[in-house]
N, C-alpha and C positions, 0 to 999 in steps of 0.2 A: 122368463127370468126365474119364476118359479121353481122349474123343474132341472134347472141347470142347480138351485143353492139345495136342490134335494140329494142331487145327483151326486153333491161336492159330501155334502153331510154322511149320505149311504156309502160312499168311497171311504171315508174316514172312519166311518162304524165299520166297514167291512174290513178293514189294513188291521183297525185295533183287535178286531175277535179272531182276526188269523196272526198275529203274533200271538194269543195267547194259546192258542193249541199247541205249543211247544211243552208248556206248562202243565197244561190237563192232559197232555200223553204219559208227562214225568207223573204226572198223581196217581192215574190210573196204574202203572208198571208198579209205582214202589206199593200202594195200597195194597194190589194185587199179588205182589210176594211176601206183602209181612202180613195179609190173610191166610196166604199158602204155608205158612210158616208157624205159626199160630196152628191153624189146623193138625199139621203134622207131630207138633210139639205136644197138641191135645190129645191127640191120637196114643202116643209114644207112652205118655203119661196113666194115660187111661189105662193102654194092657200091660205096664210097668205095676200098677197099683191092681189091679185084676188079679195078674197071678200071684201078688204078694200074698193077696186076699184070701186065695184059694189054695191055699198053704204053699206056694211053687207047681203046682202040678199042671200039667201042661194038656 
């Protein structure tokens, strides 16, 4: 009787943490492009203000 009200319990933990992988795909994708996004904008910025710096010269 046990191992059946475990069985019932582990089925329900497991239904609930595989609905929410829909959710931690969505975080990981958007986190991961507005990191990529941020970098490139730091990037852009950094040799924007570089060559200002360095009178234009290239």
């Amino acid at each position: 009787m046990k191992k059946r009200t475990n069985l019932v319990i582990g089925s329900i933990l497991i239904g609930w943490i595989l609905s929410l992988l829909p959710l931690i795909a969505k975080l990981f994708i958007f986190t991961g492009l507005a990191v990529y996004l941020f970098f490139g904008y730091d990037e852009w910025a950094y040799n924007r203000d570089h060559k200002q710096s360095a009178g234009g010269a290239e």
